[in-house]
C-alpha positions as CSV (number, residue, x, y, z in Angstrom):
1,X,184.1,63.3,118.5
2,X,181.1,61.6,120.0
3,X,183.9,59.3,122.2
4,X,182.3,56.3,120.3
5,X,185.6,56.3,118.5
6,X,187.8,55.9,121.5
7,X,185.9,53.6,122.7
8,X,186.0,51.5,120.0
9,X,190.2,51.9,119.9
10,X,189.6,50.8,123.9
11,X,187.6,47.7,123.1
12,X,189.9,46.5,120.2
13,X,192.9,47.0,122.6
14,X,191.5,44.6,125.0
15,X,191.2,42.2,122.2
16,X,194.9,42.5,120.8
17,X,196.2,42.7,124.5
18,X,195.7,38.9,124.7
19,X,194.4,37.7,121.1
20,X,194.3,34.3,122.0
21,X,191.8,34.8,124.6
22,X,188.3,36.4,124.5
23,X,188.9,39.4,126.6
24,X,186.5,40.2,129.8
25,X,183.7,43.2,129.8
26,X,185.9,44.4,132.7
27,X,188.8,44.7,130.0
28,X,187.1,46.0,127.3
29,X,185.7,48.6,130.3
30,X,189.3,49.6,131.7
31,X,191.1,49.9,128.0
32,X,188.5,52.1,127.0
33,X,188.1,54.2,130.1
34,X,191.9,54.4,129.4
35,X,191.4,55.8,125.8
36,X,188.5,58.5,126.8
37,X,191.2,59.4,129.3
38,X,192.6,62.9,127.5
39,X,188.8,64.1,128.0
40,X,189.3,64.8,131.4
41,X,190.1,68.1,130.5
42,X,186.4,69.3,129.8
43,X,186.6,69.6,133.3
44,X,188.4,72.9,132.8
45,X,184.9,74.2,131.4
46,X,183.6,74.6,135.4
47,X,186.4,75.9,136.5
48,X,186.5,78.7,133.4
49,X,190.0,77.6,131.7
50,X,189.4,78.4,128.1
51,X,189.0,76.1,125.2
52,X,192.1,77.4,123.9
53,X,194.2,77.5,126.4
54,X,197.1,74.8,126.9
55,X,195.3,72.9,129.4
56,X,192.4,73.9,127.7
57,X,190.3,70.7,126.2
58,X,192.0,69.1,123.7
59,X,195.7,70.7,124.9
60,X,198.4,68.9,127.1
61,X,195.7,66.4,128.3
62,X,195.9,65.0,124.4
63,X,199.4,65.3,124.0
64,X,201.8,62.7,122.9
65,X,204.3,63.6,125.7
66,X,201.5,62.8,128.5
67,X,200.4,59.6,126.4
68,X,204.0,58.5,126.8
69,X,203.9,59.8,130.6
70,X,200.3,58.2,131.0
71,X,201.5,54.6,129.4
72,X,204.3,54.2,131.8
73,X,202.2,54.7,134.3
74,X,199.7,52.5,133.5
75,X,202.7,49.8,133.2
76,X,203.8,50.2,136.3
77,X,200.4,50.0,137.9
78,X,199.8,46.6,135.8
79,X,202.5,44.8,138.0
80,X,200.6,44.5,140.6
81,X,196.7,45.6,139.3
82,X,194.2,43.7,137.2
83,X,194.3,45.6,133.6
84,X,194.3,42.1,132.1
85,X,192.5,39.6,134.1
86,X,191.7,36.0,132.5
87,X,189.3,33.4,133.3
88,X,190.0,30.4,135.3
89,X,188.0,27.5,136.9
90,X,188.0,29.9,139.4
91,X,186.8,32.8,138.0
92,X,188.7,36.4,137.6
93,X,192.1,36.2,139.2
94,X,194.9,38.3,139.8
95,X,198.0,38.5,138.2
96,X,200.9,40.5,136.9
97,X,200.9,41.5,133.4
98,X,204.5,42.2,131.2
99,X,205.4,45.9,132.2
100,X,206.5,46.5,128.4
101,X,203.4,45.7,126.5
102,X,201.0,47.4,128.8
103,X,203.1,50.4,128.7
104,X,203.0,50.1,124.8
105,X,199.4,49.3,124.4
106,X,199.0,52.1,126.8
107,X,200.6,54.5,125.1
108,X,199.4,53.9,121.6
109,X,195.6,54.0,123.0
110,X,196.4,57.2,124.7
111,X,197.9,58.6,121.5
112,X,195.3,57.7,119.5
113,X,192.9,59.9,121.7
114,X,194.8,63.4,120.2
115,X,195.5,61.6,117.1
116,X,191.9,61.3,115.6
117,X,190.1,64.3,117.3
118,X,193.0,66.0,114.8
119,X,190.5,64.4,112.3
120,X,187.5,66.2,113.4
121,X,185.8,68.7,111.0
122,X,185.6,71.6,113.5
123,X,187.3,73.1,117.2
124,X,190.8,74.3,117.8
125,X,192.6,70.6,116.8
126,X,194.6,69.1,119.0
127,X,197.7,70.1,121.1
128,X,200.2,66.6,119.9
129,X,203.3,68.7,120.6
130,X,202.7,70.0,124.4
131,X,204.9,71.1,125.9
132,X,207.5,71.8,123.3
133,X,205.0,73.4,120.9
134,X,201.5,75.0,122.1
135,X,199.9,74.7,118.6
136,X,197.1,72.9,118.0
137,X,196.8,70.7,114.9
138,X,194.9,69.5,112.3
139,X,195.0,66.0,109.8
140,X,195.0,66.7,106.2
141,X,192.0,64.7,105.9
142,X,189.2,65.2,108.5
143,X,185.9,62.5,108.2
144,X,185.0,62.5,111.2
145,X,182.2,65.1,112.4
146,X,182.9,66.9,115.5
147,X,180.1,66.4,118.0
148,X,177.7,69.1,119.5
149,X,178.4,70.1,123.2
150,X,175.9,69.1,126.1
151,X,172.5,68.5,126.1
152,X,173.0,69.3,122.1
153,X,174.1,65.7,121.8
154,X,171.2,64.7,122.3
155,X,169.1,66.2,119.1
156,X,169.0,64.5,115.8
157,X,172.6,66.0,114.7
158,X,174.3,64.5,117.5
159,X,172.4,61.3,116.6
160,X,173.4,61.8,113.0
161,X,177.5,61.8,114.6
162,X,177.1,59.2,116.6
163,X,176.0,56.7,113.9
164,X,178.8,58.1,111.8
165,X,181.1,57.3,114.0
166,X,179.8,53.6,114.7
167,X,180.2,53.5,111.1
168,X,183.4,54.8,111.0
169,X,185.2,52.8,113.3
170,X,183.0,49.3,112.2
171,X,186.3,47.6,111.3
172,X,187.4,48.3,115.3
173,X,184.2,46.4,116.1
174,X,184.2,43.8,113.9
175,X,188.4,43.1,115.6
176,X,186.9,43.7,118.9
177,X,183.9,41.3,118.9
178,X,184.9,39.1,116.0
179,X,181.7,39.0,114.0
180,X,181.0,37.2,111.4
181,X,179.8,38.3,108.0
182,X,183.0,40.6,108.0
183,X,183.4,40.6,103.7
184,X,179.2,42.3,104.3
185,X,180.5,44.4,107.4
186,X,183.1,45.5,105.3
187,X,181.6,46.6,102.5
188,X,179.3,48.4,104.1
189,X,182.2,50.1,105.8
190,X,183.9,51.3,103.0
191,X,180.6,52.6,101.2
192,X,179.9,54.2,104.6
193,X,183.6,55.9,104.5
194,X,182.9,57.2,101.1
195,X,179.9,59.0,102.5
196,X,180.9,60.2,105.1
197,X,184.5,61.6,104.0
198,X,184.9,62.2,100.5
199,X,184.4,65.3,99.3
200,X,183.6,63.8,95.8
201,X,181.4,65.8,93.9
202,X,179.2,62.8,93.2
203,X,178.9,62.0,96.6
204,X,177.5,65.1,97.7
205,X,174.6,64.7,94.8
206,X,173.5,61.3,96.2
207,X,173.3,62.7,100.1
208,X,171.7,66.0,98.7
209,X,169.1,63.6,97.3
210,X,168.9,61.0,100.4
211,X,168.8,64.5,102.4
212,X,166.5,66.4,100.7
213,X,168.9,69.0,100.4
214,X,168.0,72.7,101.0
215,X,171.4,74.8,100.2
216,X,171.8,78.1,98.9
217,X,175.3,79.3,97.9
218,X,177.1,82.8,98.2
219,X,177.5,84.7,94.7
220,X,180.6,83.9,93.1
221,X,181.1,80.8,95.7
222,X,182.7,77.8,94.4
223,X,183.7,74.1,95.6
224,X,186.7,73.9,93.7
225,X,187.9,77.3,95.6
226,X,186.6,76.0,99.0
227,X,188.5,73.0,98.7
228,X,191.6,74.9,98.2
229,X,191.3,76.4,101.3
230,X,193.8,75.7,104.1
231,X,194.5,76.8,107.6
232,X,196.9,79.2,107.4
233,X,196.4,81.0,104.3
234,X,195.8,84.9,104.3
235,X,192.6,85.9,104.4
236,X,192.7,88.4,101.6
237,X,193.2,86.3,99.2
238,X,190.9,83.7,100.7
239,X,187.9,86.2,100.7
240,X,188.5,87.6,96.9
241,X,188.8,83.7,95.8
242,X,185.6,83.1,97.6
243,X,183.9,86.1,96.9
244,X,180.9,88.1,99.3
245,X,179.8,86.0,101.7
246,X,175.9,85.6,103.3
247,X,176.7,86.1,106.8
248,X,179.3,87.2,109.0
249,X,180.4,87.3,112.6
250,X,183.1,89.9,113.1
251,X,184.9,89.9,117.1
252,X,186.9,92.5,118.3
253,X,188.7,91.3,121.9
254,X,188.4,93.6,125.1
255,X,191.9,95.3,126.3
256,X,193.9,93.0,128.8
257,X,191.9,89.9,128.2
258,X,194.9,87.3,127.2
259,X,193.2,85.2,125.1
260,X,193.2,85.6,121.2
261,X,190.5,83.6,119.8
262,X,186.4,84.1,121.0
263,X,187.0,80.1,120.3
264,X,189.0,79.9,123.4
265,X,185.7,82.2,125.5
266,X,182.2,81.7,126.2
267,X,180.3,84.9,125.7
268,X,179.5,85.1,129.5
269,X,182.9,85.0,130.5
270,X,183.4,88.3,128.5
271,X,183.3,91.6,130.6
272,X,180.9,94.0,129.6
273,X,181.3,96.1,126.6
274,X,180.8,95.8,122.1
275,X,183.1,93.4,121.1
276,X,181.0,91.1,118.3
277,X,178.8,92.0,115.6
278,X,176.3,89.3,113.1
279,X,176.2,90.7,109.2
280,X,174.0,90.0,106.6
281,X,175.2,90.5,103.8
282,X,177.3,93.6,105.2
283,X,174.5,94.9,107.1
284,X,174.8,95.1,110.9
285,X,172.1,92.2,112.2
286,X,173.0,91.4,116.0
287,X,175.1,93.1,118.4
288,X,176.9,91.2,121.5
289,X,175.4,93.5,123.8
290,X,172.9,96.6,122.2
291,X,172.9,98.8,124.8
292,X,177.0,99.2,124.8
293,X,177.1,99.0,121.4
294,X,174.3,101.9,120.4
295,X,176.0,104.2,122.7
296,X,178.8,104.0,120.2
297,X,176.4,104.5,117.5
298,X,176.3,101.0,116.1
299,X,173.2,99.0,115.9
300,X,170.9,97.0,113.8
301,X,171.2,97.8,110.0
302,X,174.5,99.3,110.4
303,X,176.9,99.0,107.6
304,X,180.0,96.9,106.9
305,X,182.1,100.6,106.5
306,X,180.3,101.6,109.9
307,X,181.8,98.6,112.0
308,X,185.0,99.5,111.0
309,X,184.7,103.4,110.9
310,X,183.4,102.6,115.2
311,X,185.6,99.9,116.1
312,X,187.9,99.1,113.2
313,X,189.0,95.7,111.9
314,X,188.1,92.9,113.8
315,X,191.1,90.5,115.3
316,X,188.6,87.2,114.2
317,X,186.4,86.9,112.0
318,X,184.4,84.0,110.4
319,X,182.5,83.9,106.8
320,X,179.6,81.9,106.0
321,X,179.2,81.0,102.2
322,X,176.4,78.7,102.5
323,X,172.8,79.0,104.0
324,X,169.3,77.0,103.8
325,X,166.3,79.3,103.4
326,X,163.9,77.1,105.0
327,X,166.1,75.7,107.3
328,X,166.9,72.3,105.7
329,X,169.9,70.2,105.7
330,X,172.4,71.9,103.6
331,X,176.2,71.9,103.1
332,X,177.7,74.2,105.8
333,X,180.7,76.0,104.3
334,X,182.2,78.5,107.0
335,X,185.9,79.8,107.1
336,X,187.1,81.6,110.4
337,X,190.4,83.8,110.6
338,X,192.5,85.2,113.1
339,X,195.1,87.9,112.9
340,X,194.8,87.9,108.7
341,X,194.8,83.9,108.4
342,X,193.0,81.4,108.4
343,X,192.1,79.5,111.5
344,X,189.7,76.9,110.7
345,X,188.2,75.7,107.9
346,X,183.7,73.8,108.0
347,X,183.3,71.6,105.7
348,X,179.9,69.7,106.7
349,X,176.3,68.2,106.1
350,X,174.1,70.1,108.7
């Protein structure tokens, strides 16, 4: 998520906090610092933990058992803090707040952090059930596009999620600022929802048009056998129902390295050596690193048979079934398995 989400959740728990008062900007601030709380954990990037790791970003940090942990907390700090300050004739004052309702409000707007990045389209999902259970899950439905990394925010895709999201979360808005013209707000919301999460057949004409749409599918490729797709299911039977895709990227993880997924790794954290290849349409396009991988006797224009016959069958894998010859917006279908299964399913306007 772009965070615009949480901080929506933040700033419409500052308003139900104390409904019969307008709530301060300092509120609004603290409830929704509160709610982008979980992130924390992308400071594990600069210290190398991986993405997939259980303290990795979106692990324990967005648990519900540290939500819990982290609203009683935050109640207890409330006795004697200024998480709800009010207006007087003299301005801001200090007070005690009921213990009970700040650790519930707490709680919920922590748990809502893990809750809705489990609706993202894209990453690992979320770890809910630290420490009990290190797997990291996804919602059945998913509208909400997952953000691009860094400075990547800042391009017109990043732009593109960010107004999704204000549109997503409008009715959030609307509770935390009390606007009027909510029947106008709303409709637009709900028109807004449609386009950005249905996967409605019909809707995906009208953005194709409104995007000048520029997509090329994979022979044999269809929607109806995309959207049966689900994590989970073997691959096998995935690949025959979705037939050859365009592109492939095929990893096959070093000896003693722990980690399972080249989710959970940067490239430059990987030691030296051929563990990733880029098809084309089961000819060899990219290596991870040439040099290793030549003196192997792999390289460019390769085939599918000869990655296997050098370093047999890859651990992960991911399939693209969608492309845009002149690099247009197009409908990115992309499935990724590990182990024989599917890991994760794109679904996506690019």
């Amino acid at each position: 998520m772009a965070s615009i989400g949480h901080i929506a959740v933040g700033m419409a728990a500052a308003r139900a906090y104390d409904p019969d008062r307008p709530p301060r900007w300092s509120s609004m601030a603290l409830w929704s610092a509160l709610s982008l709380l979980p992130d924390i954990d992308v400071v594990g990037f600069l210290r190398g933990v991986p993405y997939g790791a259980p303290w990795g970003h979106r692990g324990a940090t967005h648990s519900l058992t540290l939500a819990v942990v982290g609203g009683i907390v935050t109640g207890l700090a409330a006795r004697s803090s200024w998480l709800g300050t009010r207006d007087s004739g003299l301005g801001a004052r200090w007070f005690k707040r009921p213990m009970l309702q700040t650790i519930a409000f707490a709680t919920i707007v922590l748990a809502s952090h893990g809750l809705l990045d489990t609706m993202t389209d894209g990453g690992l999902g979320a770890g809910l059930l630290w420490p009990f259970d290190l797997t990291r899950y996804f919602a059945p439905w998913r509208p909400i596009p997952v953000a691009p990394i860094g400075l990547d925010f800042f391009t017109l895709d990043g732009a593109t999620v960010a107004l999704s999201e204000l549109l997503l979360f409008l009715p959030l808005w609307l509770f935390a600022f009390r606007l009027r013209q909510r029947a106008v707000a709303v409709a637009v919301w709900l028109i807004a929802l449609w386009l950005i999460g249905s996967p409605d057949p019909f809707r995906e004409r009208i953005l194709g048009v409104a995007l000048r749409e520029d997509t090329v599918f994979a022979k044999g490729y269809s929607e109806k056998a995309f959207r049966s797709v689900a994590v989970g299911d073997d691959e096998d039977v995935v690949r025959r129902s979705l037939g050859e895709p365009f592109g492939e990227s095929w990893f096959f993880p070093p000896k003693g390295f722990t980690f399972q997924s080249a989710m959970e790794v940067s490239a430059a954290a990987l030691p030296h050596g051929c563990f990733g290849v880029r098809l084309n349409e089961g000819i060899v396009e990219e290596t991870h690193e040439p040099d290793l991988c030549g003196a192997l006797g792999l390289a460019t224009g390769a085939s599918r048979a000869d990655v296997r016959r050098l370093l047999g069958s890859p651990s992960e894998s991911c399939a693209e079934y969608s492309v845009s010859p002149h690099r247009g917006h197009f409908r990115m279908r992309m499935v990724c398995f590990l182990h024989g299964r599917v890991e994760a399913v794109f679904r996506r306007w690019i």
